[in-house]
C-alpha positions as a Markdown table, in Angstrom:
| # | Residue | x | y | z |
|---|---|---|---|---|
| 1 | Unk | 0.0 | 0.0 | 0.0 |
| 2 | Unk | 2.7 | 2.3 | 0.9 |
| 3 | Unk | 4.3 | 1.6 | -2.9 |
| 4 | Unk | 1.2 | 2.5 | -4.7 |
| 5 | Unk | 0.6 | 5.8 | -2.2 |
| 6 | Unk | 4.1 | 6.5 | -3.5 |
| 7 | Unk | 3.8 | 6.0 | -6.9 |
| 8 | Unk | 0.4 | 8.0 | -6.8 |
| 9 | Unk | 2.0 | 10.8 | -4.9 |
| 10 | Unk | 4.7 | 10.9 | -7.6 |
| 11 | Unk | 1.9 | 11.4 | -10.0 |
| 12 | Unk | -0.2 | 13.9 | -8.6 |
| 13 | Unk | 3.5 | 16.3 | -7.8 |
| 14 | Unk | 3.7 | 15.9 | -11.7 |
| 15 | Unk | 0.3 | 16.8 | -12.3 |
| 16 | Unk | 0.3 | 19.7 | -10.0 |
| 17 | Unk | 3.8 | 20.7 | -11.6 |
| 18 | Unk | 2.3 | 20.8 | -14.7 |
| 19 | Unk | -1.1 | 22.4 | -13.8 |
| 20 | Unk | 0.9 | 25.4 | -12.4 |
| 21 | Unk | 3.2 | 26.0 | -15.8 |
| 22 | Unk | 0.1 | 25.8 | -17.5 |
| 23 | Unk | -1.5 | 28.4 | -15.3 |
| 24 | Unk | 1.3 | 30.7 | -15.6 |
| 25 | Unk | 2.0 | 30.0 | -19.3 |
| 26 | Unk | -2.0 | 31.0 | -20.5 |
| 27 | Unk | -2.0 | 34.6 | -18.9 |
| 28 | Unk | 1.0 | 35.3 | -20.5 |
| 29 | Unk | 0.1 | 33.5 | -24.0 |
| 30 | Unk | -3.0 | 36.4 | -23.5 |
| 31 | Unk | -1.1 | 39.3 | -24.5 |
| 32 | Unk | 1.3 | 42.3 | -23.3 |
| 33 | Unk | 0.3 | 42.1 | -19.5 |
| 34 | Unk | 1.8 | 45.5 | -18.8 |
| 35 | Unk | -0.2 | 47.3 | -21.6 |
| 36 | Unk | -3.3 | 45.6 | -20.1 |
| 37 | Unk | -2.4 | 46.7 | -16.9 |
| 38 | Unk | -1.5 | 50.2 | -18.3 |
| 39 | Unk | -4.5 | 51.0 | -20.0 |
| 40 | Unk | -5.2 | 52.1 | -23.8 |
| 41 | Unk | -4.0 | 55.5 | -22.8 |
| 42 | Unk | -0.9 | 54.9 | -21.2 |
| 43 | Unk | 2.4 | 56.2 | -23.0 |
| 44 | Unk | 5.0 | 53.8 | -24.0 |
| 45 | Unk | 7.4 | 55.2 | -21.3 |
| 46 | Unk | 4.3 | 54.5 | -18.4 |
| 47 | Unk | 4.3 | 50.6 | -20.1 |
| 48 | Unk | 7.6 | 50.1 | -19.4 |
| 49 | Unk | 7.3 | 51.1 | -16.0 |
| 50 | Unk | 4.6 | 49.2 | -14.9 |
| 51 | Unk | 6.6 | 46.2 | -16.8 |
| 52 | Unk | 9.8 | 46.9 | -15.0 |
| 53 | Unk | 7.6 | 47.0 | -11.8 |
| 54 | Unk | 5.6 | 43.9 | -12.0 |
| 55 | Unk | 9.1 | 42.4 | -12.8 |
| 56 | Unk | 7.7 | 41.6 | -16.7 |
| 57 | Unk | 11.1 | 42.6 | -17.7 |
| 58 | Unk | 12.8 | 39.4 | -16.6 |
| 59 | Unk | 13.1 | 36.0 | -18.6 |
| 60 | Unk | 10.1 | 33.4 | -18.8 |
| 61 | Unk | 11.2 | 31.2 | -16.4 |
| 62 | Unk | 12.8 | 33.5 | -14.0 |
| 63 | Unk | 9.1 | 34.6 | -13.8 |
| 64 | Unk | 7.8 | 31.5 | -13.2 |
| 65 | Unk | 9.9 | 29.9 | -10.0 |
| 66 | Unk | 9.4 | 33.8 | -9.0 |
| 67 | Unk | 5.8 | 33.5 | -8.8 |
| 68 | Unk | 5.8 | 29.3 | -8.2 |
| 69 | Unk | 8.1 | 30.3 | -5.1 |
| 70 | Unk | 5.9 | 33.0 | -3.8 |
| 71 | Unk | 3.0 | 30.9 | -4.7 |
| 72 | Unk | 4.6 | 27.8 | -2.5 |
| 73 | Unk | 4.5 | 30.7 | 0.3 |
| 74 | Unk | 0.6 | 31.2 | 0.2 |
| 75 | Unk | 1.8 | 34.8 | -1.5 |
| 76 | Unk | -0.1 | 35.6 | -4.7 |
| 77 | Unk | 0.7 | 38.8 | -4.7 |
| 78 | Unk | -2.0 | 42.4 | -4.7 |
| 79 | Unk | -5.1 | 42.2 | -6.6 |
| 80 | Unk | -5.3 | 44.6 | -9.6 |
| 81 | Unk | -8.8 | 45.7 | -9.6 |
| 82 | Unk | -9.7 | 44.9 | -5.7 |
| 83 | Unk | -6.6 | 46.8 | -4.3 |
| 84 | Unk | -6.1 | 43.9 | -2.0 |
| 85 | Unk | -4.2 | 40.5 | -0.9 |
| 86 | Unk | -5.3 | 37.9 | -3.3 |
| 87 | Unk | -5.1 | 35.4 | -0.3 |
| 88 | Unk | -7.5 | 37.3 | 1.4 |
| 89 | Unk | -9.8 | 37.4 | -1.1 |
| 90 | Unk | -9.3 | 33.6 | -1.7 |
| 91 | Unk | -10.0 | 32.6 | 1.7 |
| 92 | Unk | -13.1 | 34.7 | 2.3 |
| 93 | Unk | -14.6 | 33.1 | -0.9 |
| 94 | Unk | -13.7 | 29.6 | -0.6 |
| 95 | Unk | -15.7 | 28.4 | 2.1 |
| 96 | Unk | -18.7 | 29.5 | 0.0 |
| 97 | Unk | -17.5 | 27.1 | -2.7 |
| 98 | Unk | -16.3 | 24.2 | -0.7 |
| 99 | Unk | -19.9 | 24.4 | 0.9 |
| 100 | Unk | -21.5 | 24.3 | -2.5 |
| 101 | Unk | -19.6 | 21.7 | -3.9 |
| 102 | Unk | -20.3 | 19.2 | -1.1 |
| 103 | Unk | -23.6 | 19.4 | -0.7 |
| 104 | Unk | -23.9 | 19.2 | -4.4 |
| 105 | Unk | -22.3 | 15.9 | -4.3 |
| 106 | Unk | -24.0 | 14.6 | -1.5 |
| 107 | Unk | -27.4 | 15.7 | -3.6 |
| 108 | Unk | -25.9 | 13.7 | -6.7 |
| 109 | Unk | -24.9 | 10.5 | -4.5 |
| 110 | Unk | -28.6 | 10.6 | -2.6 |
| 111 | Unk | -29.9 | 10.4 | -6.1 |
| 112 | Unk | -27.8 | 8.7 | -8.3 |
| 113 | Unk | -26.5 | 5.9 | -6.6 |
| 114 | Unk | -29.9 | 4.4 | -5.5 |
| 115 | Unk | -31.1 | 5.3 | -8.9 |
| 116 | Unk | -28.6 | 3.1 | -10.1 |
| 117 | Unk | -29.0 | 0.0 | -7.9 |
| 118 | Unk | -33.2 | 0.2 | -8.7 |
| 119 | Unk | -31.8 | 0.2 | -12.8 |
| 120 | Unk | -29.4 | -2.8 | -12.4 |
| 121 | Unk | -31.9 | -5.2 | -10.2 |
| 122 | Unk | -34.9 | -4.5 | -12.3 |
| 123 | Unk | -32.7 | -4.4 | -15.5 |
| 124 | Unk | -34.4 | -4.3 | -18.9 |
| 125 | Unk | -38.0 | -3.3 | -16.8 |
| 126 | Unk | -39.3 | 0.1 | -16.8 |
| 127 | Unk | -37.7 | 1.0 | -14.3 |
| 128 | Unk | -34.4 | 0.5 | -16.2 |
| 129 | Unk | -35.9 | 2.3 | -19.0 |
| 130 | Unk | -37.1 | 5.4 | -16.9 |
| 131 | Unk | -33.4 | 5.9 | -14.9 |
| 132 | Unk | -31.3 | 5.5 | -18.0 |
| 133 | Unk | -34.5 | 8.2 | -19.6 |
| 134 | Unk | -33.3 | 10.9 | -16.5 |
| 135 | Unk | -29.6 | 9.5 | -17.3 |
| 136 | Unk | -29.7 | 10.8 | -20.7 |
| 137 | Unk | -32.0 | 14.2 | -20.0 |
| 138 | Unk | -29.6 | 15.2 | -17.2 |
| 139 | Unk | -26.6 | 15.0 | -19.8 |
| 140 | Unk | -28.7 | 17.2 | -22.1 |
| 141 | Unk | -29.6 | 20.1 | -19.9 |
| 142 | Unk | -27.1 | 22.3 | -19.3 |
| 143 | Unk | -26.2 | 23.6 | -15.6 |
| 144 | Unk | -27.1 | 27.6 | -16.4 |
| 145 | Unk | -30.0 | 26.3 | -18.3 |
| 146 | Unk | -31.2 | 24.4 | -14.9 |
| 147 | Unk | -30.4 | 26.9 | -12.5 |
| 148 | Unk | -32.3 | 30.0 | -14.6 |
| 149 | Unk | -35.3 | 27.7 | -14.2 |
| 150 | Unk | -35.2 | 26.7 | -10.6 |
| 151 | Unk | -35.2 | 30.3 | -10.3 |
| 152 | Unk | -38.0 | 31.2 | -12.3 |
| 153 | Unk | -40.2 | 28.5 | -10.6 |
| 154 | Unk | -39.1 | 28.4 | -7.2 |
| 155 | Unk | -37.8 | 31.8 | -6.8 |
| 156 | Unk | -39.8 | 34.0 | -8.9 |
| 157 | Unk | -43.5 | 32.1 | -8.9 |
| 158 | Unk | -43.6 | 30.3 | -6.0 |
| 159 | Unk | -41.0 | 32.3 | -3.8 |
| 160 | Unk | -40.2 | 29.6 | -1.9 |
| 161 | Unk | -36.3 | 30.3 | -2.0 |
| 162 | Unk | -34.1 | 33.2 | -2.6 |
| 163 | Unk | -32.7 | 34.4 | -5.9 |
| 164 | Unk | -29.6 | 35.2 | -5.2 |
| 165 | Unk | -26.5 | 35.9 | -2.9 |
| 166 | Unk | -25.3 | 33.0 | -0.2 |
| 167 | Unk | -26.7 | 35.1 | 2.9 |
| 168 | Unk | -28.3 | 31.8 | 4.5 |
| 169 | Unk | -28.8 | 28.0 | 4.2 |
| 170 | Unk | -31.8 | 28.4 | 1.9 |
| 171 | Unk | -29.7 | 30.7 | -0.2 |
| 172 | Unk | -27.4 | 27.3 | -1.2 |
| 173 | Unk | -30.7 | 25.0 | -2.2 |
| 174 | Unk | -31.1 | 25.7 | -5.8 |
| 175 | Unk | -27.9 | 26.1 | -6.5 |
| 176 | Unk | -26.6 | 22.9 | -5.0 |
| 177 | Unk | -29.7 | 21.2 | -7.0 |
| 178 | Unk | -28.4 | 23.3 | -10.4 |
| 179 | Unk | -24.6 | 21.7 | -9.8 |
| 180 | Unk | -25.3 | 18.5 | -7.8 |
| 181 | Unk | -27.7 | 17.7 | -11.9 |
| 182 | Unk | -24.5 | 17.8 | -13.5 |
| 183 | Unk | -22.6 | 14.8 | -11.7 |
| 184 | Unk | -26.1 | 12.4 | -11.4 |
| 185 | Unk | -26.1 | 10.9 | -14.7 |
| 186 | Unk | -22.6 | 9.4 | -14.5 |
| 187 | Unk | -23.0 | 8.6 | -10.7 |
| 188 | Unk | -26.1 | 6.5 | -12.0 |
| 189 | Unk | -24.8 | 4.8 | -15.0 |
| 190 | Unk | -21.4 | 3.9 | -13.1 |
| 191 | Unk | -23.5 | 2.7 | -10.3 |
| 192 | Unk | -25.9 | 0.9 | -12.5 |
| 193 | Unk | -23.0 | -0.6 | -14.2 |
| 194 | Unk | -21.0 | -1.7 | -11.6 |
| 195 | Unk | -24.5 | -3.8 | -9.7 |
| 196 | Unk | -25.1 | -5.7 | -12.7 |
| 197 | Unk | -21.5 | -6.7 | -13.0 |
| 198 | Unk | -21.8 | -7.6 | -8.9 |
| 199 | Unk | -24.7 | -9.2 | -9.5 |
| 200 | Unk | -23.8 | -11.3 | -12.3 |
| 201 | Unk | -20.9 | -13.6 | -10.3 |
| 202 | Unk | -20.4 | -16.7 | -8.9 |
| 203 | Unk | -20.2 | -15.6 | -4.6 |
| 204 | Unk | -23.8 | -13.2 | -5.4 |
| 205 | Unk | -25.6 | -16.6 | -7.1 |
| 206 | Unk | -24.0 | -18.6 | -4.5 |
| 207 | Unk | -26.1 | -16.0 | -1.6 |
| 208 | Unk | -28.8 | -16.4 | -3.6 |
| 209 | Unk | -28.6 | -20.4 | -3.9 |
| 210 | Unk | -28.4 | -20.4 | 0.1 |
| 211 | Unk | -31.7 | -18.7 | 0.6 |
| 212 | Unk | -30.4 | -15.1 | 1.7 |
| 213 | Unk | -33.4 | -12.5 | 1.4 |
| 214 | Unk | -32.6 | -10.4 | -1.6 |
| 215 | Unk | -32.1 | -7.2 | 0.1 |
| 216 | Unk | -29.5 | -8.8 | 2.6 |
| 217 | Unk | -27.7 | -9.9 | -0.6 |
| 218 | Unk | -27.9 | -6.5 | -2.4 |
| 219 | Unk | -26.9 | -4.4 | 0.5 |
| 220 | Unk | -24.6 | -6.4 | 1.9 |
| 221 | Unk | -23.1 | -8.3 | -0.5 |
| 222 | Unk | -23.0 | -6.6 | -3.7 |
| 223 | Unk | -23.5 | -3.1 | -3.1 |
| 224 | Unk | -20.0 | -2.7 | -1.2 |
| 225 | Unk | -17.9 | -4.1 | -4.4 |
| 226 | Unk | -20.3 | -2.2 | -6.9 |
| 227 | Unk | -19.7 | 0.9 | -5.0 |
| 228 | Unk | -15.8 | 1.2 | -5.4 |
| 229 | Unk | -15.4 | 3.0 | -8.6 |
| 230 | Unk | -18.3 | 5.4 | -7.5 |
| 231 | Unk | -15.6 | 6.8 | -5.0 |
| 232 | Unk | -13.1 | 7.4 | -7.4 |
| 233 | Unk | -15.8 | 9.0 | -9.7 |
| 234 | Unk | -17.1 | 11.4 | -7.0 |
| 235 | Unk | -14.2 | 12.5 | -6.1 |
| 236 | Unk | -13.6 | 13.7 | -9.5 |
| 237 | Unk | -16.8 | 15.1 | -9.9 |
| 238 | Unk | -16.5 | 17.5 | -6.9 |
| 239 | Unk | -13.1 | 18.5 | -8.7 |
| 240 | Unk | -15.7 | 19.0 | -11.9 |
| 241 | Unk | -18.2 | 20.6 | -9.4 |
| 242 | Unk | -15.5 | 23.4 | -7.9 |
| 243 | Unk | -14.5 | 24.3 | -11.0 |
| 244 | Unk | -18.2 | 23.9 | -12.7 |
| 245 | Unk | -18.9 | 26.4 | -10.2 |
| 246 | Unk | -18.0 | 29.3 | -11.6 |
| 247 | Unk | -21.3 | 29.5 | -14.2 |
| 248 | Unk | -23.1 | 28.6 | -10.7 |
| 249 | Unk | -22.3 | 31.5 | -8.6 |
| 250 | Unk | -22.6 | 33.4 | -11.7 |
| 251 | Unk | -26.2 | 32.3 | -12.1 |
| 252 | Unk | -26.6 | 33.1 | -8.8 |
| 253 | Unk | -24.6 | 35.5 | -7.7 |
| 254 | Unk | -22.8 | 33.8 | -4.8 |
| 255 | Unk | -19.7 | 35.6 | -3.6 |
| 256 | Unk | -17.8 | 32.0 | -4.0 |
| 257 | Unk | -14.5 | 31.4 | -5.6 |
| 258 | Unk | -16.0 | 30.8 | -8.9 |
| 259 | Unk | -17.9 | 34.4 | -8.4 |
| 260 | Unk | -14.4 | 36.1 | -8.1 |
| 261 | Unk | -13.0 | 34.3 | -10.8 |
| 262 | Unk | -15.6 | 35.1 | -12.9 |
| 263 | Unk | -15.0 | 39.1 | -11.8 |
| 264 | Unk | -11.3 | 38.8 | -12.3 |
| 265 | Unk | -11.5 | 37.6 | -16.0 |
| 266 | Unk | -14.0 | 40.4 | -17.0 |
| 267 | Unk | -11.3 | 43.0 | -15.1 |
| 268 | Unk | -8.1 | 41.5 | -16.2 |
| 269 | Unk | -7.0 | 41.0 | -12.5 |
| 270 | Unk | -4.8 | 38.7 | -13.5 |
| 271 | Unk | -3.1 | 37.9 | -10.0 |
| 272 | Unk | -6.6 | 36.9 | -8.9 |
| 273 | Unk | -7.0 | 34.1 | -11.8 |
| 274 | Unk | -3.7 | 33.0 | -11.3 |
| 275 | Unk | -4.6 | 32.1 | -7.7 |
| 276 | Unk | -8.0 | 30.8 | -8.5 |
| 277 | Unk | -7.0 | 28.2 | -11.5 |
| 278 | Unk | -3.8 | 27.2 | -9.8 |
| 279 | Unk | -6.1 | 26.5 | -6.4 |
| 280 | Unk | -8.9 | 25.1 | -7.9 |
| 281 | Unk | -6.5 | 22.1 | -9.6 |
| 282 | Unk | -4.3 | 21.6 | -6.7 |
| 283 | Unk | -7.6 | 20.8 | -4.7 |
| 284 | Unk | -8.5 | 18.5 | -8.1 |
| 285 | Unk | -5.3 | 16.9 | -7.9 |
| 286 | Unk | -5.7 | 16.0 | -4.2 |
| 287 | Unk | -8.7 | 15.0 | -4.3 |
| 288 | Unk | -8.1 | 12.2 | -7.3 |
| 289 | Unk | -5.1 | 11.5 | -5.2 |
| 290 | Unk | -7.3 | 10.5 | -2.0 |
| 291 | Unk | -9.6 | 8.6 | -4.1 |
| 292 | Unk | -7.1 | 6.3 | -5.7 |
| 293 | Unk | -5.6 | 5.6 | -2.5 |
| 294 | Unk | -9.7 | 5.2 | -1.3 |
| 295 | Unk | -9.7 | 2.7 | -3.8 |
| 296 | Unk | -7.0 | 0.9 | -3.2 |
| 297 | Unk | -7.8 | 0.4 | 0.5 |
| 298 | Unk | -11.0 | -0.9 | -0.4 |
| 299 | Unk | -9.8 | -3.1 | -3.1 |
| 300 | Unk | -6.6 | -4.9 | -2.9 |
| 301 | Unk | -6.3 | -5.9 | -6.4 |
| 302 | Unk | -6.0 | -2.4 | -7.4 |
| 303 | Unk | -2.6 | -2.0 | -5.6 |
| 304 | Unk | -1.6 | -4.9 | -8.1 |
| 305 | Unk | -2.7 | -3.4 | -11.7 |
């Protein structure tokens, strides 16, 4: 186990390497960053101080293990737009979008994974028919298109729940619903998929052949090995859900992570995307990390592949 942590580890430090000269490499690829700083109206001489100040002036890579190392340091440096520490601004907002992003999930997992069981032991009924049916209608609608029409009926007609902001519990209901959608229909098909495998071998027939009741044998027999590659999934759909929440709090307008990202790419506030892309896939890359080593507690033969 502590071999296949290792190698997993080695992974993810290459992943997150990468994910952070990717980060870097994009703003830069977007232009002259101290004319867009400057202004249209700036004078060439003004340009070159604001590059000279920002440190634009150096090589590429000195740049990069400039910022990486301040980075490493929890500094990211003075927002352009917000005149303030873009690690302040982080941490205020990310709460919001950790909260959003796990009750999401837990709304997808409540749904999808007993969806799934009900499709694989009545397989080929109706009830087969009618999952895989909200399966394939949850792939079509998009998120924004969800969310603009919780608000209209909920919010609007029935004013049941708020519009907008993330001022109380109710506030994160019809957003959670908007962003938990997106992650059901693979939850349910992976779920479904993985029961009738279960409950197609040899030690399920053999529970069966011994008389167990049928609800013994799918909850405590094969439900535990059909769940395994739901953890691994999850955990990469609340990766998907952090960064999917960007058009959610935009929908919404929740003061979350995504929210500020969304503000900083409209400004140009370039330190603040920085932070937000480079945070938003180191918390991706942990959390696949976590769940291969989830998966490889729970299933031995995994260590082995």
């Amino acid at each position: 186990m502590l071999s296949f942590a290792l190698q997993r580890f080695v992974v993810a430090i290459s992943v997150a390497v990468t994910v952070s000269v990717v980060a870097f490499l994009l703003l830069h690829m977007s232009g002259d960053l101290a004319m867009t700083i400057a202004g249209p109206e700036a004078s060439a001489a003004q340009v070159e101080v604001i590059r000279h100040q920002f440190g634009l002036d150096r090589p590429m890579p000195v740049q990069y293990f400039d910022w990486l190392w301040r980075a490493l340091h929890f500094d990211f440096g003075t927002s352009f737009y917000f005149r303030d520490s873009v690690v302040s601004l982080v941490a205020a907002r990310i709460p919001v979008t950790l909260t959003l992003g796990a009750i999401s999930l837990l709304i997808s997992l409540i749904v999808a994974v007993p969806l799934g069981v009900l499709a694989a032991v009545y397989s080929g009924t109706w009830i087969d028919r009618l999952a895989l049916s909200f399966s394939v209608i949850g792939q079509a609608v998009p998120t924004f298109c969800l969310g603009l029409g919780l608000i209209i009926v909920f919010s609007v007609n029935l004013r049941w729940l708020p519009v907008s902001g993330n001022a109380s519990w109710q506030s994160y209901i019809l957003p959670s619903v908007a962003l938990g959608w997106y992650a059901i229909p693979a939850v349910m098909r992976l779920s479904r998929n993985g029961m009738l495998e279960v409950l197609s071998a040899d030690y399920i027939r053999t529970a069966r052949a011994k008389g167990l009741a049928p609800g013994m044998v799918i909850f405590k027999h094969a439900l535990r090995n059909a769940i395994i590659p739901v953890v691994a999934l999850a955990a990469v759909q609340f990766g998907f859900m952090l960064g999917g929440s960007i058009v959610v709090e935009a929908v919404f307008s929740m003061q979350g992570l995504g929210h500020l990202a969304w503000e900083a790419i409209a400004r140009n506030d370039f330190p603040v995307v920085q932070a937000v892309v480079l945070i938003l896939a180191l918390l991706y890359v942990m959390l696949t990390f976590l769940a291969d080593l989830a998966n490889a507690f729970l299933d031995p033969r995994i260590r082995l592949a």
